[in-house]
DSSP file (Angstrom, degrees, kcal/mol; ACC not computed):
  #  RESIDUE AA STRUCTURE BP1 BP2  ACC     N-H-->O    O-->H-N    N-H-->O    O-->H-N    TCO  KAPPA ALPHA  PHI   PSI    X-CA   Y-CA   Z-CA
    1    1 A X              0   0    0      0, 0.0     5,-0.1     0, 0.0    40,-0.0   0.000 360.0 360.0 360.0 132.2  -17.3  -48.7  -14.4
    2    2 A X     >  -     0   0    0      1,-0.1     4,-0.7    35,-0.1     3,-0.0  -0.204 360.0-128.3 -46.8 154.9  -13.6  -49.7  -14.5
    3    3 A X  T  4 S+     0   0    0      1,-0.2     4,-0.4     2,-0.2    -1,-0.1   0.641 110.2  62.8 -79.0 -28.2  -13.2  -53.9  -15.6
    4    4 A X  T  4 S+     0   0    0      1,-0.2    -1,-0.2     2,-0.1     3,-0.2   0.879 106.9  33.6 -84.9 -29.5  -11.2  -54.1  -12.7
    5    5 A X  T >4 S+     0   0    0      1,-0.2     3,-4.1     2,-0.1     4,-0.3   0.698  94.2  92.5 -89.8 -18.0  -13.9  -53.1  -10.0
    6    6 A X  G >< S+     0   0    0     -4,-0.7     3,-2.8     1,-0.3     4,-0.2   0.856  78.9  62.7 -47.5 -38.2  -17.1  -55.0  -12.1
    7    7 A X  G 3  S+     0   0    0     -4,-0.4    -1,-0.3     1,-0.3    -2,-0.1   0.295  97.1  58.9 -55.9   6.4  -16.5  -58.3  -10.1
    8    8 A X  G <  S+     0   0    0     -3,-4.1     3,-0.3     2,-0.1    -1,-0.3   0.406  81.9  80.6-137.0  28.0  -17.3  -56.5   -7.0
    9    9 A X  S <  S+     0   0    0     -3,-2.8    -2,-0.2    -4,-0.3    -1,-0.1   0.837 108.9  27.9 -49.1 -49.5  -20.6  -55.6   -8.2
   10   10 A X  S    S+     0   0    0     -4,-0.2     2,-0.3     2,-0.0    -1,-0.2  -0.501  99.1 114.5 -99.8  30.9  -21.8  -58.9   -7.3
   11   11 A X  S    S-     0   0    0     -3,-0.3     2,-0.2     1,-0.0    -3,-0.0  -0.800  80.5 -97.4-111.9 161.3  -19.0  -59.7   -4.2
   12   12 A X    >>  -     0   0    0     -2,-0.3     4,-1.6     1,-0.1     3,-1.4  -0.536  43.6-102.5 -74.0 137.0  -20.4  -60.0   -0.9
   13   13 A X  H 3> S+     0   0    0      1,-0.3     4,-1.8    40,-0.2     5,-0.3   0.827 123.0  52.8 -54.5 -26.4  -20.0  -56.3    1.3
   14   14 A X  H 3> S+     0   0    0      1,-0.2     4,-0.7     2,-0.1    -1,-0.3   0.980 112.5  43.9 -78.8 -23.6  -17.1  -57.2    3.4
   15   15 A X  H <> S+     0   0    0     -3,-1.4     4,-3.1     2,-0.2     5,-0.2   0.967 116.0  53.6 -56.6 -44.1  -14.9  -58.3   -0.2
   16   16 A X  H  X S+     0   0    0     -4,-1.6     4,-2.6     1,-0.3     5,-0.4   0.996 115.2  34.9 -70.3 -59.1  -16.4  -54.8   -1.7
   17   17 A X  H  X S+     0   0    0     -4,-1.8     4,-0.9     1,-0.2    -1,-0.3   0.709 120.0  52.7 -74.1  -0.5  -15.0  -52.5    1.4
   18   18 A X  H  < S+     0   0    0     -4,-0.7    -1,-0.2    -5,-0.3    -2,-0.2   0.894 112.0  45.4 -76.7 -62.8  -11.7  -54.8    1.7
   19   19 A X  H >X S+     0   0    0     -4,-3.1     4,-2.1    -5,-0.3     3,-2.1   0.983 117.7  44.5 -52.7 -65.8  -11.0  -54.3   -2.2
   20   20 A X  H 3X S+     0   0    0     -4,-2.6     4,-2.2     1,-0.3    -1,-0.2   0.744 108.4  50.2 -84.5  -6.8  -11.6  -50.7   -2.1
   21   21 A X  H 3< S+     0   0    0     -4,-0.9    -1,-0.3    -5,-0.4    -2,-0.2   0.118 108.2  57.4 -93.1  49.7   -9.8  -49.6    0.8
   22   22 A X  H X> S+     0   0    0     -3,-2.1     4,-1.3     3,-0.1     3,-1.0   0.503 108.7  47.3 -86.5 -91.8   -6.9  -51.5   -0.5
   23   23 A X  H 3X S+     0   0    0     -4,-2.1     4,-2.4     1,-0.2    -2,-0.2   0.692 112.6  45.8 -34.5 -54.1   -7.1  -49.5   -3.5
   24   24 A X  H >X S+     0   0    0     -4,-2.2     3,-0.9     1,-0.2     4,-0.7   0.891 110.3  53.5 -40.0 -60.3   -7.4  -46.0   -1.7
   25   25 A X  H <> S+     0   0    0     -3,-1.0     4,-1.0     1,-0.3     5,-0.3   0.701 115.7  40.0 -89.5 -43.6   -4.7  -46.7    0.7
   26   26 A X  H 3X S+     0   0    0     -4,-1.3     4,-1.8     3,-0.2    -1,-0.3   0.771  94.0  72.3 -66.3 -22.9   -2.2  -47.6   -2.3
   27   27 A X  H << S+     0   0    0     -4,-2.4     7,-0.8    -3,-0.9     6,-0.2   0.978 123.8  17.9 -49.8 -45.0   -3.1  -45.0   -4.8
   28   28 A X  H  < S+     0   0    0     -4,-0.7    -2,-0.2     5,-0.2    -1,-0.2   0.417 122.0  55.5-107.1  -3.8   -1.1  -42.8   -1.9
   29   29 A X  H  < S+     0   0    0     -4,-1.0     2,-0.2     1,-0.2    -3,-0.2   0.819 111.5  53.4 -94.8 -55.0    0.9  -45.3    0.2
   30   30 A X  S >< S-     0   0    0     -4,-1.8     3,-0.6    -5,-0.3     4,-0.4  -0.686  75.1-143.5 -97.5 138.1    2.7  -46.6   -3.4
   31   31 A X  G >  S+     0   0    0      1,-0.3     3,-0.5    -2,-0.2    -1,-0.1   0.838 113.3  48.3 -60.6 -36.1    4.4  -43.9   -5.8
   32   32 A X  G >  S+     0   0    0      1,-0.2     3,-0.9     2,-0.2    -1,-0.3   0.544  83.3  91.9 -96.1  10.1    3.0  -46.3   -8.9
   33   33 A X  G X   +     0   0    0     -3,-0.6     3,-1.7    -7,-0.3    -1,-0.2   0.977  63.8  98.3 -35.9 -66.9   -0.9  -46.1   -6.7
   34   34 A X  G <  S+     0   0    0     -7,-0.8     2,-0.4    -3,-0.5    -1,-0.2   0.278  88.6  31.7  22.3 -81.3   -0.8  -42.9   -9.5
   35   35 A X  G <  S+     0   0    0     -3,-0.9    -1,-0.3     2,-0.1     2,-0.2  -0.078  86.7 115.0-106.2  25.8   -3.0  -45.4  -11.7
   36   36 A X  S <  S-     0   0    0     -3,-1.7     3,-0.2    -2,-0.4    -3,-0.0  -0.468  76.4-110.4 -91.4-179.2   -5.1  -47.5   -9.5
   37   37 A X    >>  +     0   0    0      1,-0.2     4,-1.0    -2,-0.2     3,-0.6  -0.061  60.5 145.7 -92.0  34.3   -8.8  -46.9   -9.9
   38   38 A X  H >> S+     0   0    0      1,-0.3     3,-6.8     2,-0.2     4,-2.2   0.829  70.0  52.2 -47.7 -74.5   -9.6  -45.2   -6.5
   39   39 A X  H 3> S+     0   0    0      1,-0.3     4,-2.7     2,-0.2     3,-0.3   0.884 114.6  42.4 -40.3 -49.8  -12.4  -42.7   -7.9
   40   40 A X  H <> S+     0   0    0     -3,-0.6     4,-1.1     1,-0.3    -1,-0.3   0.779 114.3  54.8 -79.1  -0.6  -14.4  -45.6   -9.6
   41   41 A X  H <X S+     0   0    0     -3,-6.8     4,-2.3    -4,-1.0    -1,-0.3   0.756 110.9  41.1 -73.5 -43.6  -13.6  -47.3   -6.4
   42   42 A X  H  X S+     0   0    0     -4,-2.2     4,-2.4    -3,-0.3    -2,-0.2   0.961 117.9  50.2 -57.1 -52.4  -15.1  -44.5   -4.5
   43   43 A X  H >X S+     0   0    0     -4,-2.7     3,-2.9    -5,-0.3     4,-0.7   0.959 112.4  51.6 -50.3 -91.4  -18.2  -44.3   -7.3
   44   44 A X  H 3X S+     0   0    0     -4,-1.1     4,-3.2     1,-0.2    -1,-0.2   0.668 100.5  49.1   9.9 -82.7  -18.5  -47.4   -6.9
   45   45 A X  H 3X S+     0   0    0     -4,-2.3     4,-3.6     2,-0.2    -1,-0.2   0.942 114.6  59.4 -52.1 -47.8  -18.8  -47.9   -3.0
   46   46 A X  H << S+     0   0    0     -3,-2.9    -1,-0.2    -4,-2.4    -2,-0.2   0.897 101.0  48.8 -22.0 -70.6  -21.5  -44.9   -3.6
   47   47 A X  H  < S+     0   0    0     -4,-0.7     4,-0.5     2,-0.2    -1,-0.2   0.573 109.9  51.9 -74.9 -32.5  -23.6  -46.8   -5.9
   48   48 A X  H  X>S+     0   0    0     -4,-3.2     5,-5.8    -5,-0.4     6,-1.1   0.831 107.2  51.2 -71.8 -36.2  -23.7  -50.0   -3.5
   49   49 A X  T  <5S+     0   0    0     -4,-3.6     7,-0.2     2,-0.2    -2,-0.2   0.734 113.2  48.9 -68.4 -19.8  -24.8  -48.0   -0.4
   50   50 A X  T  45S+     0   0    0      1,-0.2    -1,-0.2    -4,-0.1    -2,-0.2   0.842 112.5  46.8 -76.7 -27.2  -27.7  -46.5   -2.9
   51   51 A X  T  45S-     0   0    0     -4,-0.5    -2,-0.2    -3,-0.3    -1,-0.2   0.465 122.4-113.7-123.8 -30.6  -28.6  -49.9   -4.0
   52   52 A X  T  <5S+     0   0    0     -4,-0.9    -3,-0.2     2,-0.3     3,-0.1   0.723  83.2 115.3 103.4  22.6  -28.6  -51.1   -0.1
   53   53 A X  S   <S+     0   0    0     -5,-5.8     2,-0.3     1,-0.2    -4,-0.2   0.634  78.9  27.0-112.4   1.4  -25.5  -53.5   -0.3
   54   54 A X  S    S-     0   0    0     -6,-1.1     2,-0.3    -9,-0.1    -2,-0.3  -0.978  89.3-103.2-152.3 177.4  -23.4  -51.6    1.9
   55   55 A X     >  -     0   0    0     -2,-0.3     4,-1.8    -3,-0.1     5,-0.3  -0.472  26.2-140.6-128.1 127.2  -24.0  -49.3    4.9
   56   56 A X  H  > S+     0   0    0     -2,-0.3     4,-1.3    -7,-0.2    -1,-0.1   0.751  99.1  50.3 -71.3 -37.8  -23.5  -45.8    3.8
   57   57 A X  H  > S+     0   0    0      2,-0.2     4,-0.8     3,-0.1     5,-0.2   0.817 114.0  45.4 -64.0 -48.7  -21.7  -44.6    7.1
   58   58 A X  H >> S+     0   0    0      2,-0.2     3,-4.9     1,-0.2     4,-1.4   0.923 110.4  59.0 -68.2 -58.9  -19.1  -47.7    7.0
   59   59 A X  H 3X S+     0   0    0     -4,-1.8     4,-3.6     1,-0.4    -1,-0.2   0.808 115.8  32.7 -29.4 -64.1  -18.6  -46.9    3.0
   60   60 A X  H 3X S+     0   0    0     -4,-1.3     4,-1.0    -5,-0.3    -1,-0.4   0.621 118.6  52.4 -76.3   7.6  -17.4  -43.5    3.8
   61   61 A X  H <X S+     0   0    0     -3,-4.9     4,-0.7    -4,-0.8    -1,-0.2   0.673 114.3  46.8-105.7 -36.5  -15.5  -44.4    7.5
   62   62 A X  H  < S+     0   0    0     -4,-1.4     4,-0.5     2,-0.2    -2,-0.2   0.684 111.1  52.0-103.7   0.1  -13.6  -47.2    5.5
   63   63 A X  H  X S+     0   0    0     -4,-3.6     4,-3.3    -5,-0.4     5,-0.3   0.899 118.4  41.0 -63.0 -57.6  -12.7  -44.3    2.2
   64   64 A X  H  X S+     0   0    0     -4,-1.0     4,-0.7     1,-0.2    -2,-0.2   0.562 112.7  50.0 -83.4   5.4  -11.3  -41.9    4.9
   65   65 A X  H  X S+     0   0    0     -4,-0.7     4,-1.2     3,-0.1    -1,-0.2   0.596 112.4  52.5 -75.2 -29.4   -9.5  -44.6    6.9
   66   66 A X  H  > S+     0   0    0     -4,-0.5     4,-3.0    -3,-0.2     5,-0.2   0.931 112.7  41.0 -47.4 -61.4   -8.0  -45.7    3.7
   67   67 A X  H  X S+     0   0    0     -4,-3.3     4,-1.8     2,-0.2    -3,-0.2   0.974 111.0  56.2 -71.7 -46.4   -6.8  -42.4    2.7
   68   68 A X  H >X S+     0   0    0     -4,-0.7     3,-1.4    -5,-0.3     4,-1.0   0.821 111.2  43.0  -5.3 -98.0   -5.7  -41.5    5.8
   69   69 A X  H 3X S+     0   0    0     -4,-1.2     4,-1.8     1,-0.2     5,-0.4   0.811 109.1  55.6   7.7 -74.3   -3.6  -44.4    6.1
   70   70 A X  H 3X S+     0   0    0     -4,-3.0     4,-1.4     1,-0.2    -1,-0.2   0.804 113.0  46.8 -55.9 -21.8   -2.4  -44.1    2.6
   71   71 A X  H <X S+     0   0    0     -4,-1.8     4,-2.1    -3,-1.4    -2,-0.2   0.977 106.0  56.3 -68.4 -57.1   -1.2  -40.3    3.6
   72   72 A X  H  X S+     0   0    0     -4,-1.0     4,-1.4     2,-0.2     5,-0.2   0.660 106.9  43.2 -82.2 -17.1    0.3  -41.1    6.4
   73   73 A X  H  X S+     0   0    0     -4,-1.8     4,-3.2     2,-0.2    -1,-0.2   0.900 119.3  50.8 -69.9 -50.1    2.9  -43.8    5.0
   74   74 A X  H  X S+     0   0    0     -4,-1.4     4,-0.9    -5,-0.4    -2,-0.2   0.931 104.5  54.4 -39.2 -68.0    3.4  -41.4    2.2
   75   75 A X  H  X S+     0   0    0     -4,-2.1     4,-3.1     2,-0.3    -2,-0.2   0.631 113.1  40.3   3.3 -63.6    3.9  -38.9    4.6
   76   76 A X  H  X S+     0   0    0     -4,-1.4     4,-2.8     1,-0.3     5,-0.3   0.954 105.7  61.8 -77.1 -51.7    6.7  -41.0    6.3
   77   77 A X  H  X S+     0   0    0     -4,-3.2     4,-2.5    -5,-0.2    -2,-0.3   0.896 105.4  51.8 -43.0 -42.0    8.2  -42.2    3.2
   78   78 A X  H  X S+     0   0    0     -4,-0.9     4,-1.5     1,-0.2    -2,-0.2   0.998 108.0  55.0 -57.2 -66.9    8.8  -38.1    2.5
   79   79 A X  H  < S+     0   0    0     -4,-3.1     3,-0.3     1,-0.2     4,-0.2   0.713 113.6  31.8   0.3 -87.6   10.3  -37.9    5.5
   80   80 A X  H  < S+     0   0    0     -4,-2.8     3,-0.3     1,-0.2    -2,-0.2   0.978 138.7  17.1 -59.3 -60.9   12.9  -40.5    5.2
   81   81 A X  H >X S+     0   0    0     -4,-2.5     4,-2.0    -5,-0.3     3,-0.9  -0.112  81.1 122.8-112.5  26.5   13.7  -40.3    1.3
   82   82 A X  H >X S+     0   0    0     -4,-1.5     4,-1.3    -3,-0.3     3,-0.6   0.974  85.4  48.2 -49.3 -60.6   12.1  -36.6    0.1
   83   83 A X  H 3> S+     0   0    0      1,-0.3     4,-0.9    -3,-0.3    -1,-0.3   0.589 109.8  50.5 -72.1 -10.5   15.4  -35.8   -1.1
   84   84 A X  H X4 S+     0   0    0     -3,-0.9     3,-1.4    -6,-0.2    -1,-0.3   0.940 111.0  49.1 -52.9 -79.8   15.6  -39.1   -2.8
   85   85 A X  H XX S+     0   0    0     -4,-2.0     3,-2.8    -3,-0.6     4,-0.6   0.894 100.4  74.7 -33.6 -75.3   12.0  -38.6   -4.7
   86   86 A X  H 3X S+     0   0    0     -4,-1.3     4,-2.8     1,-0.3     3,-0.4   0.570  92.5  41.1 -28.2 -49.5   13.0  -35.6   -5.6
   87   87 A X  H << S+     0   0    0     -3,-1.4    -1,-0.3    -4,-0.9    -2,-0.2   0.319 108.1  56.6 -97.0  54.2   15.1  -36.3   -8.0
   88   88 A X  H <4 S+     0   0    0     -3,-2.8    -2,-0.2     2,-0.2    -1,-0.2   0.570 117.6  42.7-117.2 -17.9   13.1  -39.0   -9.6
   89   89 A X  H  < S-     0   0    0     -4,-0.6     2,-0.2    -3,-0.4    -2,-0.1   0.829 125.3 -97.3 -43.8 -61.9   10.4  -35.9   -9.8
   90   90 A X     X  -     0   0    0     -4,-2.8     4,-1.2    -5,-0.2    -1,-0.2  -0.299  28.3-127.9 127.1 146.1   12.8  -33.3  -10.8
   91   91 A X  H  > S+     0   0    0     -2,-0.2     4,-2.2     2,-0.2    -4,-0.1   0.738 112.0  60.9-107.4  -6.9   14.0  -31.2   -8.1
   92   92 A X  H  > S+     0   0    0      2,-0.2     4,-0.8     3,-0.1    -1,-0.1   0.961 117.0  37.5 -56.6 -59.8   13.3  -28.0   -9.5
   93   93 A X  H  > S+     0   0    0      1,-0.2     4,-2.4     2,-0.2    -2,-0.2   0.891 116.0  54.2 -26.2 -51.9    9.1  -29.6   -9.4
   94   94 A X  H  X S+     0   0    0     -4,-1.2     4,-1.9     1,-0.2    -1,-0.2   0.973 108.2  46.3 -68.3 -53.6    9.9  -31.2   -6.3
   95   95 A X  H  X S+     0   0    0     -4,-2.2     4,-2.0     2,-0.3    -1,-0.2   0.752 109.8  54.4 -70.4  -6.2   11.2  -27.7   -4.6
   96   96 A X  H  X S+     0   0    0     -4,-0.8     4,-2.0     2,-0.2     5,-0.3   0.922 103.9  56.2 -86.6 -63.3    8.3  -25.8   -5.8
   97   97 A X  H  < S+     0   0    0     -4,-2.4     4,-0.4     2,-0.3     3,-0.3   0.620 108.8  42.2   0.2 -66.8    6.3  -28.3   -4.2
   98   98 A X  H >X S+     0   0    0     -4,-1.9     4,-3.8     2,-0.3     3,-0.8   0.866 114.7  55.2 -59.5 -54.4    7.9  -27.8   -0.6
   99   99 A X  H 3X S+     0   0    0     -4,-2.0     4,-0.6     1,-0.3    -2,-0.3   0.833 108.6  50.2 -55.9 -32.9    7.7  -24.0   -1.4
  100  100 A X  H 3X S+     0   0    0     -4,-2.0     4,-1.6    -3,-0.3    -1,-0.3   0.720 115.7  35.6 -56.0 -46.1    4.2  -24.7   -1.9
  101  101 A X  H <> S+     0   0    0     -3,-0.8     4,-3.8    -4,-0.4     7,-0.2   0.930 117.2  56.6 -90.9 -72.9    3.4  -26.6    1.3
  102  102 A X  H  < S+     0   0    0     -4,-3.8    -2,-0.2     1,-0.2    -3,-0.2   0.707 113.9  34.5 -32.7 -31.9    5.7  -24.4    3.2
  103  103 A X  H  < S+     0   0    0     -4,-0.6    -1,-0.2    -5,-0.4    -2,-0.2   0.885 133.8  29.1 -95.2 -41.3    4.0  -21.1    2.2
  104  104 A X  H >X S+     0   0    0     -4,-1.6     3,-1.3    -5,-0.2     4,-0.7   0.496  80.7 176.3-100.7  -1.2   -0.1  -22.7    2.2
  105  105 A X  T >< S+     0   0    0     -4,-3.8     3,-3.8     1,-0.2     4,-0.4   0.017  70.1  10.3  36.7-147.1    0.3  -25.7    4.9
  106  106 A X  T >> S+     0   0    0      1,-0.3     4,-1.3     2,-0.2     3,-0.9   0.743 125.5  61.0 -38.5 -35.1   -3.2  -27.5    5.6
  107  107 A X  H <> S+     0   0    0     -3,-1.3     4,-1.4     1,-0.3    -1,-0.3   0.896 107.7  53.5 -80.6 -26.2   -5.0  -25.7    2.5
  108  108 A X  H << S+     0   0    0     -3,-3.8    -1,-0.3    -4,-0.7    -2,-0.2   0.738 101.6  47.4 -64.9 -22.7   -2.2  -27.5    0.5
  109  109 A X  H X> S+     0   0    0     -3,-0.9     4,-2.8    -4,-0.4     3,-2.1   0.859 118.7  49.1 -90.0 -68.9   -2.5  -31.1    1.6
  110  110 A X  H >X S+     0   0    0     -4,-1.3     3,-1.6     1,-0.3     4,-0.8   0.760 112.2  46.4 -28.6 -80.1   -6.7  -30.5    0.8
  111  111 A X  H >< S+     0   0    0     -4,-1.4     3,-0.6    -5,-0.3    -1,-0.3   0.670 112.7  50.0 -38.6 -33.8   -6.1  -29.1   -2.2
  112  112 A X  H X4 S+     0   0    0     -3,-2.1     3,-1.0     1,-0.2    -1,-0.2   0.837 105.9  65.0 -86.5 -30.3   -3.6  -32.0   -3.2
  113  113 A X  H << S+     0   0    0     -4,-2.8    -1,-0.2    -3,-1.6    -2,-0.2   0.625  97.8  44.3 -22.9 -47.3   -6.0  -34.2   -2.2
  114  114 A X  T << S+     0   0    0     -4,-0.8    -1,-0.2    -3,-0.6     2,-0.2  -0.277  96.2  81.7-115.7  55.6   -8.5  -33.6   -4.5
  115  115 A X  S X  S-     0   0    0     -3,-1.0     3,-1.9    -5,-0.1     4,-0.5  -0.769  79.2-120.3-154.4  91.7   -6.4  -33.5   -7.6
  116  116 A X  T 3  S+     0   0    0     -2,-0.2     2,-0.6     1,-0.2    -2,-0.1  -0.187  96.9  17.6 -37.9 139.6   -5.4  -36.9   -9.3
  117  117 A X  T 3  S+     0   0    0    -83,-0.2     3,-0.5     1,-0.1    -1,-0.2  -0.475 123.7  64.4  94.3 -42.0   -1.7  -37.4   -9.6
  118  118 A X  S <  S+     0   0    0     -3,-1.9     4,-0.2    -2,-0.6    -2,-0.2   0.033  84.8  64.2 -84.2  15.2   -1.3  -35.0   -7.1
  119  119 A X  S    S+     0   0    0     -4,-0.5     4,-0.4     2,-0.2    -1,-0.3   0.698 105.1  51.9-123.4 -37.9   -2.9  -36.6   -4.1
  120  120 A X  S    S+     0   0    0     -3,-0.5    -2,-0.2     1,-0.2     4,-0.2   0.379 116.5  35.1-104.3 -15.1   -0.2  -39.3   -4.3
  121  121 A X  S  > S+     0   0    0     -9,-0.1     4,-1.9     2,-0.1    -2,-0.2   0.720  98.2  84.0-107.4 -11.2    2.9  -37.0   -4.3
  122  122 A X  T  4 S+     0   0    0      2,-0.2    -2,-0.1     1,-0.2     4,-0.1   0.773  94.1  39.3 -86.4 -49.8    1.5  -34.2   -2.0
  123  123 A X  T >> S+     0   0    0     -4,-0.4     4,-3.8     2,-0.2     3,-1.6   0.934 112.4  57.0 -71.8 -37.5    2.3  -35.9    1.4
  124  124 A X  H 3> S+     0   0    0      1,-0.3     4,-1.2     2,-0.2    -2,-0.2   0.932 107.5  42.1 -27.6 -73.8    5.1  -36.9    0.3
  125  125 A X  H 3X S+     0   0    0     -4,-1.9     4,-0.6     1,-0.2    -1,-0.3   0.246 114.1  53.7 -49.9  -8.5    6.1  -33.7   -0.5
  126  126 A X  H <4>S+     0   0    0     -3,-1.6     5,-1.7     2,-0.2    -2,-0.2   0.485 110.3  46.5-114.1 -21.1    4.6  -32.3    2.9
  127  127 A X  H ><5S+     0   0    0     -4,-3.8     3,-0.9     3,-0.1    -2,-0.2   0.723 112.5  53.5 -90.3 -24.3    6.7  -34.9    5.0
  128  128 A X  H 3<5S+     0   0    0     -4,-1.2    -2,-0.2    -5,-0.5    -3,-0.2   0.991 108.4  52.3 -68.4 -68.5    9.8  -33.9    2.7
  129  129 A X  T 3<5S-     0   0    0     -4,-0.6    -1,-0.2     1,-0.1    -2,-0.1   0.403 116.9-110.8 -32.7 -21.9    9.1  -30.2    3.7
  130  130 A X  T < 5 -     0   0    0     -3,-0.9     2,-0.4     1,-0.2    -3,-0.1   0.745  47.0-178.5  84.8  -4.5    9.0  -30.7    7.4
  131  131 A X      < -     0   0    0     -5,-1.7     5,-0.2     1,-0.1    -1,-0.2  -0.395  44.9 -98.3 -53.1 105.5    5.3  -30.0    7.4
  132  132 A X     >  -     0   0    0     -2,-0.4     4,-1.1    -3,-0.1    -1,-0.1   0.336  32.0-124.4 -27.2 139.8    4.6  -30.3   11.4
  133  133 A X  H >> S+     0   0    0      2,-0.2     3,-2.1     1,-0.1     4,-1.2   0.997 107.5  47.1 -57.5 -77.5    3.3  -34.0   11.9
  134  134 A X  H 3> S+     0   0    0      1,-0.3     4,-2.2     2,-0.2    -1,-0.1   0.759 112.8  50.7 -56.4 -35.0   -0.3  -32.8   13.8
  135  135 A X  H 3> S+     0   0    0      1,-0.2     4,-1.4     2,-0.2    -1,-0.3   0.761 110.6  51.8 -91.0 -12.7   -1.0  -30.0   10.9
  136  136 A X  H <X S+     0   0    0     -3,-2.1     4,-1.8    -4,-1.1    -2,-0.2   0.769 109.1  45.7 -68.3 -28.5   -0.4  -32.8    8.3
  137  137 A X  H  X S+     0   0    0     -4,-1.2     4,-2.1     2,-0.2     3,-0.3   0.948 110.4  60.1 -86.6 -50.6   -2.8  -35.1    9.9
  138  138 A X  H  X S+     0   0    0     -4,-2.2     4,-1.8     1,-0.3    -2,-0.2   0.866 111.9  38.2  -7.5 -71.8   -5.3  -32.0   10.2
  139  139 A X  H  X S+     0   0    0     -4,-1.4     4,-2.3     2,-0.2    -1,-0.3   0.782 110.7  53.2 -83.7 -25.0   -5.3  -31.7    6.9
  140  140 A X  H  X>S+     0   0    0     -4,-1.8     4,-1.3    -3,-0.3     5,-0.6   0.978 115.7  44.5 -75.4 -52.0   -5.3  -35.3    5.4
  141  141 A X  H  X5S+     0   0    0     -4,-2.1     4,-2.8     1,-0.2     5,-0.2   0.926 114.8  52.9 -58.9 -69.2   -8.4  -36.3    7.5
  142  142 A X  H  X5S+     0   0    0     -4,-1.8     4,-1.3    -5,-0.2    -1,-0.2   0.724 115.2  37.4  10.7 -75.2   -9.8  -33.0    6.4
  143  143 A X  H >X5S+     0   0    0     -4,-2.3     3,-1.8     2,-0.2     4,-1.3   0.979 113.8  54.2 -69.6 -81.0   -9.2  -33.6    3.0
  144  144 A X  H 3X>S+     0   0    0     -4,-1.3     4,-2.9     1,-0.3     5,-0.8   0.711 109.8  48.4 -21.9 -39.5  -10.1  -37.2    3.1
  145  145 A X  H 3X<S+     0   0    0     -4,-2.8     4,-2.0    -5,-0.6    -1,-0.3   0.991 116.7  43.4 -72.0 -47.3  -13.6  -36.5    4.8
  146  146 A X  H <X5S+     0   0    0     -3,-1.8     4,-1.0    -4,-1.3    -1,-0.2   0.685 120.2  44.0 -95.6 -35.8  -14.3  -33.7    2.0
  147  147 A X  H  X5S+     0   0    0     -4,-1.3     4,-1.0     2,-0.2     5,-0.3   0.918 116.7  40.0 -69.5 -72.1  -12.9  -36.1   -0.8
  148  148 A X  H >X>S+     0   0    0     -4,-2.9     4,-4.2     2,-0.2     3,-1.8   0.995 115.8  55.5 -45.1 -60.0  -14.7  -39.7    0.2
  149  149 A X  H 3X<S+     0   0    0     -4,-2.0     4,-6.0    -5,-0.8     3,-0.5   0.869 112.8  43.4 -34.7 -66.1  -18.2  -37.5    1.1
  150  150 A X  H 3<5S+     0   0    0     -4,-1.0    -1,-0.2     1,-0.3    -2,-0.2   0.613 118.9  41.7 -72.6   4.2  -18.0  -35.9   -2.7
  151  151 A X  H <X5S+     0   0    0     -3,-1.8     4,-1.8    -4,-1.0    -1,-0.3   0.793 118.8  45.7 -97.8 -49.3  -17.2  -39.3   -4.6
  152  152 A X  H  X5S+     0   0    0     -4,-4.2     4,-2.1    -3,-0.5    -2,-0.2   0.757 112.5  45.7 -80.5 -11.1  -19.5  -41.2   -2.6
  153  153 A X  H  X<S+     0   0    0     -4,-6.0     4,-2.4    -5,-0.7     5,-0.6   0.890 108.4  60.0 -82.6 -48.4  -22.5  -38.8   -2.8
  154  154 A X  H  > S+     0   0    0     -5,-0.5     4,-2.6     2,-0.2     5,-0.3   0.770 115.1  39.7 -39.9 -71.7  -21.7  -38.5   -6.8
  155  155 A X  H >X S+     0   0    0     -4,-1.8     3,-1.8     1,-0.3     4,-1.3   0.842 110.3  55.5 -31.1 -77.3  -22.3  -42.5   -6.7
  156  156 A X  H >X S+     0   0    0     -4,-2.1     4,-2.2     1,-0.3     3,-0.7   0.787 114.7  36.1 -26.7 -65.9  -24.9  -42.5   -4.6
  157  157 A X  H 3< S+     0   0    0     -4,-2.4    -1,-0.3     1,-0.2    -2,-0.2   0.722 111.9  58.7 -79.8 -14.8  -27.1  -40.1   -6.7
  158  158 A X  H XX S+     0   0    0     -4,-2.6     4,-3.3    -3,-1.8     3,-1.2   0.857 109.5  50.3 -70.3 -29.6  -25.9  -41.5  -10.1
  159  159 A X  H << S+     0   0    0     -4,-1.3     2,-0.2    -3,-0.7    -2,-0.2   0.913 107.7  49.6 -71.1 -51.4  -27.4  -44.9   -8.6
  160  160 A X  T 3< S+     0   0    0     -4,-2.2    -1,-0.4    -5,-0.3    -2,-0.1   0.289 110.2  51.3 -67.0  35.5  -30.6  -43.3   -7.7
  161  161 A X  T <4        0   0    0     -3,-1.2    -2,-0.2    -2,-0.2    -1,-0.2   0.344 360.0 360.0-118.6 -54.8  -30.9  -41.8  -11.3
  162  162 A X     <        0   0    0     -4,-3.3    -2,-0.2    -5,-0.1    -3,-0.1   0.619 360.0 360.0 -70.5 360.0  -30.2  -45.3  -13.1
C-alpha cells in the first residue's frame, strides 16, 4: 500500500472517501495529477468496503464522481488552452492524439481511461479536438464506471484473500 494512503487505514469513513476522491479528481483535473496514487487509492477504498468500513455502493459512486469531475475540468482546460498543452506535449504527440479522438470518439476517452499517464492527458486532448461535449461525458462516465468497478472489485477480493 502506498505510505501516503496508510494513515487512512485507520481514518474514520468520511476522511477515507474525502482523501480519495480528492486524489481521483486531481490525478485528471491537474497536468502534474500524472503521479498521485489514484489506483492504490482505488485498491484501497476496495479493501475497506471488504473489511466493512465503508459502504461498497458509496465507495464506487464517490470513484466515479471523482473521475468524472476530474474529466470534465480537464476537458475544459483542453478547450481553452489545447493549443497551449500542446506544445508542452509535443505537437506532433499532441496531433496524433486529436487524430486519435477524432477518428475513435467515445471508444477513445474509455480506452484513455484505463491507461496511466494517459487518463490525465486524454480529455484534455478530447476537449482540444472539439470532441462534442454530450459524447465526451458519455464516454468519461462510461469509462469511470468500468474503471472504479475493476479497481475496487481487485481490492475487494485481495481483502477477502488476506
Amino acid at each position: 500500500m502506498d505510505s501516503l494512503l496508510r494513515p487512512l487505514l485507520d481514518a474514520p469513513p468520511a476522511v477515507v472517501y474525502l482523501v480519495c476522491a480528492l486524489l481521483i479528481t486531481a490525478e485528471t483535473a491537474l497536468l502534474p495529477g500524472i503521479v498521485l496514487p489514484t489506483l492504490s487509492a482505488l485498491l484501497l477504498m476496495g479493501f475497506l468496503a471488504e473489511r466493512g468500513t465503508l459502504h461498497p455502493g458509496l465507495a464506487l459512486a464517490v470513484a466515479v464522481l471523482a473521475a468524472v469531475l476530474g474529466d470534465q475540468l480537464a476537458y475544459l482546460e483542453g478547450r481553452r488552452w489545447g493549443r497551449r498543452l500542446a506544445r508542452r506535449v509535443g505537437q506532433e504527440r499532441w496531433d496524433r492524439a486529436e487524430a486519435a479522438v477524432a477518428r475513435y470518439g467515445v471508444p477513445a476517452v474509455i480506452a484513455g481511461r484505463c491507461l496511466v499517464g494517459v487518463r490525465t492527458v486524454m480529455p484534455r486532448v478530447a476537449g482540444s479536438a472539439a470532441m462534442p461535449y454530450r459524447r465526451f461525458v458519455a464516454g468519461s462516465v462510461g469509462a469511470a464506471v468500468l474503471w472504479a468497478s475493476a479497481e475496487l472489485l481487485v481490492g475487494h477480493l485481495t481483502a477477502a484473500v488476506v
